[in-house]
C-alpha positions in Angstrom: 28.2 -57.4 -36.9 27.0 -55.6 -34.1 29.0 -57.3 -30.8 27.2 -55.0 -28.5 24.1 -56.3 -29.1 25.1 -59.6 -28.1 26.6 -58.3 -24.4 24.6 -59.6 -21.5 22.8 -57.8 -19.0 22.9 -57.6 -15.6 23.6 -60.9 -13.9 21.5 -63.0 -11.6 22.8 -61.3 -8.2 22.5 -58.2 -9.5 19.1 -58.5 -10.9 18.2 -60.2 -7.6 19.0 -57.0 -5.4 17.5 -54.6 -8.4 14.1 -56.7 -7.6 14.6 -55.8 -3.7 15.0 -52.3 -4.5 11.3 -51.9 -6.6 9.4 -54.3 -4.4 7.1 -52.4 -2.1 5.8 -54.9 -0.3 8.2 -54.3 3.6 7.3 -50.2 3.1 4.9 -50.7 5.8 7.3 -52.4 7.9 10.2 -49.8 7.0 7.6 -46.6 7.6 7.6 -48.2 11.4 10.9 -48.8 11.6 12.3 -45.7 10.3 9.6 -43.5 12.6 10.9 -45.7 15.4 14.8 -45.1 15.0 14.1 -41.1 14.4 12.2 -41.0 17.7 14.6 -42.2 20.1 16.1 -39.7 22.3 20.3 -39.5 21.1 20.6 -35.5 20.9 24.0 -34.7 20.0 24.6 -38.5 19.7 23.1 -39.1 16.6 25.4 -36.5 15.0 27.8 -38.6 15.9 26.1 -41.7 14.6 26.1 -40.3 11.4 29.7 -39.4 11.3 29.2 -35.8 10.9 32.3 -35.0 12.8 34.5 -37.4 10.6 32.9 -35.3 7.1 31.6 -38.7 6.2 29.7 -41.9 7.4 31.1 -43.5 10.4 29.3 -47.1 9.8 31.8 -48.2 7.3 34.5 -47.2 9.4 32.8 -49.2 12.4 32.3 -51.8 10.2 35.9 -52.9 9.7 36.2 -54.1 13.7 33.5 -57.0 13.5 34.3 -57.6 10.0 38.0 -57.7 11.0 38.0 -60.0 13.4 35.5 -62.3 13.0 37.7 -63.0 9.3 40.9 -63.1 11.7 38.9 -65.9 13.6 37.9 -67.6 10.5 41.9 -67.8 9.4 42.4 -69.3 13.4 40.1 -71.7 13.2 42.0 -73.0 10.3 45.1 -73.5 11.0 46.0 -76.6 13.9 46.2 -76.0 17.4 44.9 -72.1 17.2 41.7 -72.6 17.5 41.6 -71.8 20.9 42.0 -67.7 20.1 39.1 -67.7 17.5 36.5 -67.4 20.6 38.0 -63.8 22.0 38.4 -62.3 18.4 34.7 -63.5 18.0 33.6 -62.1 21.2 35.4 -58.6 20.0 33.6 -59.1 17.0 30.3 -59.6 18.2 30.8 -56.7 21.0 31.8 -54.1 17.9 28.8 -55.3 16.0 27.0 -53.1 18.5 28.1 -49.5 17.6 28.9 -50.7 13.9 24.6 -51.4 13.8 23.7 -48.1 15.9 25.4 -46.4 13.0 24.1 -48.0 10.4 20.0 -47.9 11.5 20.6 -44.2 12.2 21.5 -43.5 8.5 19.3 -46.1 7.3 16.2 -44.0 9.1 17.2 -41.0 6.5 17.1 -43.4 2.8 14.7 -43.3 0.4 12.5 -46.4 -0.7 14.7 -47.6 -3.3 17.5 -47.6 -0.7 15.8 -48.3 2.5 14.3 -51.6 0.9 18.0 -52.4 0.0 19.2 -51.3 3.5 16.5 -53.3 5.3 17.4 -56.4 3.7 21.2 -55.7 4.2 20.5 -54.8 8.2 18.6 -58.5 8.2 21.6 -60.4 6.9 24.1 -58.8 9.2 21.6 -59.4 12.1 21.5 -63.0 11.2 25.5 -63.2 11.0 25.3 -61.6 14.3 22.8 -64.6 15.4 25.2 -67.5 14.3 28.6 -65.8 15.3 26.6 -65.7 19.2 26.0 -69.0 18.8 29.0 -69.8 18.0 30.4 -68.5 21.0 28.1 -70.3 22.7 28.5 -73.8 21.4 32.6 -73.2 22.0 31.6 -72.1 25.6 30.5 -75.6 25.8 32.9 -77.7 24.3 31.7 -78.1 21.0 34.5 -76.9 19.3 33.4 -78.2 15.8 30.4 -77.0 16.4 31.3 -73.7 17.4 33.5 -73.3 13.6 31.0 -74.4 11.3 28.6 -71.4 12.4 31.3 -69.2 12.9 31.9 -69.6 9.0 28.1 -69.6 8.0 28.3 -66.8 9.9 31.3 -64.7 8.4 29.7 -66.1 4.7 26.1 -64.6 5.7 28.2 -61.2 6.9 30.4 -61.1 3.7 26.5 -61.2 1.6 25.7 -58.7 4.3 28.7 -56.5 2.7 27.9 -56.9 -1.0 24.6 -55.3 -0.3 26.0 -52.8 1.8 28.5 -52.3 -1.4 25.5 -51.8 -3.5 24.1 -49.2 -1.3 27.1 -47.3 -1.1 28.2 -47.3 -4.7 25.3 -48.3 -6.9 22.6 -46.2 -5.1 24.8 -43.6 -3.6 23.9 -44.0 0.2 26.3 -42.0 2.0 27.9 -40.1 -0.8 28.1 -36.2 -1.2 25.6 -35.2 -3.3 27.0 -31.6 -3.8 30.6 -32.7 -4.6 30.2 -32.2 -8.3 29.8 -28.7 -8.0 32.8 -27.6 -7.4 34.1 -29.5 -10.7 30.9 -27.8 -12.7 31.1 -24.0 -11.6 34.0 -22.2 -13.7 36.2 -19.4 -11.2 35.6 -16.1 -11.6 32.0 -14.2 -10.9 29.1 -15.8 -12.4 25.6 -13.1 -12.4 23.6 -14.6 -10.7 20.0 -11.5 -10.9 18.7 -8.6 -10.1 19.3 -8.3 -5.9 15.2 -7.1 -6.0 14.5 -9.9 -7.4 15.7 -12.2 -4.4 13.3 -11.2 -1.2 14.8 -10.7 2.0 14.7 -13.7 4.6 13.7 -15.9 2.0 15.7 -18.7 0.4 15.1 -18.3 -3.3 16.1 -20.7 -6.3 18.8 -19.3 -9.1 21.4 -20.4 -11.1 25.4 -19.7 -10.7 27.1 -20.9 -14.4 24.6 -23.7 -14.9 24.4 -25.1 -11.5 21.0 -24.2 -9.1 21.7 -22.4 -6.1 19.9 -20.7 -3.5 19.8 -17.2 -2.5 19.2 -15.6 0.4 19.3 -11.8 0.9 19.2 -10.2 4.2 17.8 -7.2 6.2 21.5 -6.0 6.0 21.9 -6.1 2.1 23.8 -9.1 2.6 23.6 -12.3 -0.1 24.5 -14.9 0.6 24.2 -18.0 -1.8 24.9 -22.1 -1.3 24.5 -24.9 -4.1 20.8 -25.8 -3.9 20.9 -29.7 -3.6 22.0 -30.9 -0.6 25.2 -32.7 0.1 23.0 -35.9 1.9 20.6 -37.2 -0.8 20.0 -33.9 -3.2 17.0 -32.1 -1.3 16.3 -28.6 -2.6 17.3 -26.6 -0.1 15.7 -23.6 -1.6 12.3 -25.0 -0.6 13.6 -25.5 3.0 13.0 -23.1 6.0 15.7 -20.4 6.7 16.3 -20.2 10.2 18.7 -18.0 12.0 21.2 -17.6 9.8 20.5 -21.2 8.3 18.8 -22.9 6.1 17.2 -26.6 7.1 16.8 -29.2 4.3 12.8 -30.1 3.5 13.6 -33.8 2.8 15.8 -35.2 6.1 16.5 -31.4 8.0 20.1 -31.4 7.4 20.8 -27.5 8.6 24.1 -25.8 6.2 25.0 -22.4 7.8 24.1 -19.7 4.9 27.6 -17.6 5.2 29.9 -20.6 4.8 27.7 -23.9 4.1 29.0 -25.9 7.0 26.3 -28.4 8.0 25.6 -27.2 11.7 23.6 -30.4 11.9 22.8 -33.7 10.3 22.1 -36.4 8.9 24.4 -34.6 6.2 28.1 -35.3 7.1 29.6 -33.2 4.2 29.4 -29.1 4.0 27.5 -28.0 1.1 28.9 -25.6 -1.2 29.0 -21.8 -0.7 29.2 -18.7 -2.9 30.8 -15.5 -2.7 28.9 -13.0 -3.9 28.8 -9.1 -4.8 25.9 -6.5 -5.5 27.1 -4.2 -8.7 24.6 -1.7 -9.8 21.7 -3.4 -8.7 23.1 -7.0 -10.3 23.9 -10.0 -7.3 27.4 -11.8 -8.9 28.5 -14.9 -7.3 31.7 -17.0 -7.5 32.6 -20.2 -5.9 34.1 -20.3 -2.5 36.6 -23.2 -2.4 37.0 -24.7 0.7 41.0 -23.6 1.4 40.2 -20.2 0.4 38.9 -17.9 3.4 35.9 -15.8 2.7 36.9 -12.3 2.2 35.5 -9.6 4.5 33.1 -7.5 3.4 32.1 -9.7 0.3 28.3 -10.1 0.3 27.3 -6.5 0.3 26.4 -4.0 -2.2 29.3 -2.5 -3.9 29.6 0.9 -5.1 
């Protein structure tokens, strides 16, 4: 007897959130939304938003504050005669909520549908948790101590749902994640040819393959090649279609800009480097071999060799 056949599918949560993630009907709303949040004026700030600097997304980490003590309140409030401290770790809370939410709309801005319809409805929830744990505050401003605890817990149960979806995001649909990271378990050491350096015209990122894996290659004025994994690290762009710009190359899909001699993204929403090749000319023949990231790139690599 076949067993397998008899294994359920996904449950009714998940099922739920898979219906959010097909339904079309908020992409209006999300279009505005997501223009909105990409036109206000943060410069280097939204860098920092994204979590470039940390290699990774700083909402989660920004996260844990809120989340942290509004769950520290909710133990308070249980236990007799503490009550009294809840109010200041749900003021923290709702004070941390600020920067934790800055983060999160500024990667939200760069999803696509699937995700953004997810993210929208995970943004909505923690808004509302936001909404009770201020009143909550409120109401224990002005004596209404019971009060003040039963929102504070719809509020840290409507946050906690706020997290599942925020779970999903992260590890169903892969918001956040480095898309490039399996290349450096795919590519084999050693060179790898790669083509003929005529074929590959100068200035130009143009699509190849290194052992399997797409790359792009760029060849300059100088004779140098240089080459980087084509899909980018943020959410798998081809970066061979993008725009090469002073020793660059800008994603099409979100404009992520990776530094052609080394792959570091110069600028996000990417927060992980994408990565880079060595490469040699022999005879006419570009060879390429992966540049892992402890090992320094050695000078004069990149030019035709004799």
């Amino acid at each position: 007897m076949d067993t397998h056949r008899r294994t359920p599918g996904p449950g009714p949560l998940l099922a739920a959130v898979e219906r959010v993630e097909q339904a079309p009907q908020a992409d209006a709303l999300i279009g505005g939304l997501r223009r909105a949040v990409r036109a206000l004026p943060l410069g280097p700030a939204r860098d920092l938003l994204h979590g470039r600097p940390l290699g990774h997304p700083a909402h989660p980490l920004l996260v844990q504050v809120p989340v942290g003590t509004w769950l520290s309140a909710g133990v308070l409030d249980l236990l007799p005669g503490r009550q009294r401290a809840a109010p200041l770790l749900v003021g923290v809370g709702l004070a941390a909520a600020v920067p934790a939410a800055a983060a999160g709309w500024a990667d939200w801005a760069e999803l696509p549908p699937e995700q953004a319809r997810t993210g929208l409805v995970h943004a909505l929830a923690n808004t509302a948790g936001v909404a009770l744990y201020a009143a909550s505050l409120h109401a224990r401003a002005r004596g209404r101590g019971l009060r003040g605890r039963a929102l504070a817990m719809a509020g840290l149960a409507t946050v906690g749902a706020a997290g599942a979806l925020g779970g999903h995001l992260a590890y169903r649909q892969a918001a956040g994640a480095n898309h490039a990271e399996p290349v450096g378990h795919r590519v084999r050491d050693g060179w790898h040819h790669v083509g003929a350096a005529a074929a590959f015209p100068v200035g130009r990122a143009t699509p190849a393959r290194v052992d399997g894996v797409d790359v792009l290659v760029v060849r300059e004025e100088d004779g140098t090649v240089r080459a980087l994994a084509d899909r980018c690290s943020h959410m798998g762009g081809p970066l061979s279609e993008g725009q090469v710009e002073d020793g660059c190359v800008r994603c099409p899909w979100h404009r992520s800009l990776f530094r052609l001699s080394d792959g570091w993204n110069v600028e996000g929403p990417a927060t992980a480097p994408q990565p880079a090749f060595e490469t040699r000319v022999l005879g006419g023949r570009v060879e390429a071999r992966l540049l892992r990231r402890h090992e320094p790139r050695r000078r004069g690599r990149g030019r035709t060799a004799a």
